[in-house]
C-alpha positions in Angstrom: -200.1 -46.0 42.9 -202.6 -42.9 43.0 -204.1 -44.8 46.3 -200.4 -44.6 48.0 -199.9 -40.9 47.3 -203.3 -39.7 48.5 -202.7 -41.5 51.8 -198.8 -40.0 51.7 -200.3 -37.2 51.3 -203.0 -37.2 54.5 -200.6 -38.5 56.4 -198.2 -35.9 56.1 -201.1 -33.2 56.5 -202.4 -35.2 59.7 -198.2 -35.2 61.2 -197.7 -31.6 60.5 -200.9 -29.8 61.9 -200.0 -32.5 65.3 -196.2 -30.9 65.1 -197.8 -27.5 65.0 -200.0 -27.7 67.6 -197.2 -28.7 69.7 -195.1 -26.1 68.9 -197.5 -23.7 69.7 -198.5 -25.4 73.3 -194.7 -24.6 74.4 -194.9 -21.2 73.4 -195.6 -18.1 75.8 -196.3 -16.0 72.9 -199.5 -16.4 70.6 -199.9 -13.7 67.7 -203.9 -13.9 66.0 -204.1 -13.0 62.7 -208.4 -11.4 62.5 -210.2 -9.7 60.1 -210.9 -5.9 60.2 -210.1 -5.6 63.7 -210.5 -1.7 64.1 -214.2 -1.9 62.7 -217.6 -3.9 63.0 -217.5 -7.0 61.5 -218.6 -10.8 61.5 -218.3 -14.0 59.3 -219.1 -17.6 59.4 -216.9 -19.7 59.2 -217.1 -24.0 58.9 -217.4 -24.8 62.5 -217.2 -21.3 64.3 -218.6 -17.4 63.7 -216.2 -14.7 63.8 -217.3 -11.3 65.3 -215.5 -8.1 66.0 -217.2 -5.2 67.9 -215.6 -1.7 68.6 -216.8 -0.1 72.0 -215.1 3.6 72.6 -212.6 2.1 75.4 -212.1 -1.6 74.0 -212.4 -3.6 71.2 -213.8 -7.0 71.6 -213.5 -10.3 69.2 -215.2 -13.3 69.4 -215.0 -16.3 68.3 -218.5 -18.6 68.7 -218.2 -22.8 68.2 -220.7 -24.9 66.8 -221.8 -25.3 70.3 -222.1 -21.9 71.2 -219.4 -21.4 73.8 -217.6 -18.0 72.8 -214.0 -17.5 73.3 -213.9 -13.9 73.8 -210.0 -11.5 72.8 -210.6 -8.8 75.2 -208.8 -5.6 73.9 -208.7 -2.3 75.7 -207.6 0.9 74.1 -205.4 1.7 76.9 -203.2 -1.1 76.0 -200.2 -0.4 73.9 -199.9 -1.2 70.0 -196.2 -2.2 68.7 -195.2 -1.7 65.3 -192.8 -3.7 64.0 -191.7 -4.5 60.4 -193.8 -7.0 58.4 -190.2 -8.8 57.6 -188.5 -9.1 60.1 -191.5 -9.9 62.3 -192.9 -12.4 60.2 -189.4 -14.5 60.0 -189.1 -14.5 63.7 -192.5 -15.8 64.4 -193.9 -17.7 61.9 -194.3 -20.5 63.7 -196.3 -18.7 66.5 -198.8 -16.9 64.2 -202.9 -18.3 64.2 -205.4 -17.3 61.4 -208.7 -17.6 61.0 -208.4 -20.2 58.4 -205.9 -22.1 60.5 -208.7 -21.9 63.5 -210.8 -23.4 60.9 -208.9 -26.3 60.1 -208.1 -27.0 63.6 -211.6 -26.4 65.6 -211.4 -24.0 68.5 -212.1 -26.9 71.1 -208.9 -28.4 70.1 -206.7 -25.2 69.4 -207.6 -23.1 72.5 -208.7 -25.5 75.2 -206.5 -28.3 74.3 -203.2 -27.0 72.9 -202.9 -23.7 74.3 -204.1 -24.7 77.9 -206.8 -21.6 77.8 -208.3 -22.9 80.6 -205.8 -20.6 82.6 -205.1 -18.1 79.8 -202.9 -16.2 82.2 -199.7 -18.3 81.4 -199.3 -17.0 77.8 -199.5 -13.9 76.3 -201.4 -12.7 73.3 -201.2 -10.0 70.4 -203.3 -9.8 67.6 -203.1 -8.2 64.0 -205.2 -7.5 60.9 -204.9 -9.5 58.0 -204.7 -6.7 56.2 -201.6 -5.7 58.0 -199.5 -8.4 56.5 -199.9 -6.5 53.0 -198.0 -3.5 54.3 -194.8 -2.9 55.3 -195.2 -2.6 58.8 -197.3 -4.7 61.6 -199.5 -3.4 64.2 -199.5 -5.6 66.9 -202.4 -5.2 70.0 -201.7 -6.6 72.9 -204.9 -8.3 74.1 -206.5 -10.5 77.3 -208.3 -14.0 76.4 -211.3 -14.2 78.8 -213.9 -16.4 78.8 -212.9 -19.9 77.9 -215.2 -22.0 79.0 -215.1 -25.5 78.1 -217.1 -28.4 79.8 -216.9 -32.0 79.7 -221.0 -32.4 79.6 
């Protein structure tokens, strides 16, 4: 009986990361949820490195796969920062919202080259917001650029 509920169980973990990813391939909106983004700052994580450097006129996170091809959030100063309340915002969207730990589970192969169709980044639009944000009452969203996708089949 044990047996039948622990494959239940992967199953239904297996059917609704697969529903999610879809969900998320329609979408033209992307919001990333990243660490300290308005600082210095890198972790590794199981299967990819996290960075986030602040330059005077843009901030720039990265995120590195095992086999070292970067995927690079490109965000300049110039470019406006929304801020909405954590509520409402996290109702409307909570289907549409990555985190680091969901990146994790995923792989960034599959998530950004597969599902989101990065290889032309230019069809969906991305914001992302500190995890820290999600504690307050209000959300800080950056609008940023996804450059540097570069996936090969070598």
């Amino acid at each position: 009986m044990k047996i039948i509920f622990i494959i239940f169980i992967l199953i239904a973990n297996l059917n609704l990361y697969s529903q999610d990813l879809e969900h998320l391939a329609k979408q033209d909106t992307i919001y990333i949820v990243l660490k300290d983004i308005d600082k210095n700052y890198s972790k590794q994580y199981e299967g990819f490195k996290y960075r986030s450097t602040v330059y005077p006129k843009f901030s720039e996170f990265q995120l590195t796969g095992e086999d070292g091809i970067p995927i690079i959030i490109h965000a300049p100063k110039a470019y406006p920062v929304y801020s909405v309340k954590k509520k409402i915002f996290t109702h409307k969207n909570i289907f549409n919202i990555i985190d680091l730990e969901y990146i994790e589970k995923i792989g960034i192969a599959k998530l950004f080259a597969q599902t989101l169709g990065l290889i032309n980044p230019s069809r969906k639009i991305f914001f992302v917001l500190d995890e820290e944000d999600l504690k307050k009452k209000y959300v800080r969203l950056k609008k940023v650029e996804v450059i540097g996708v570069l996936f090969s089949k070598i």
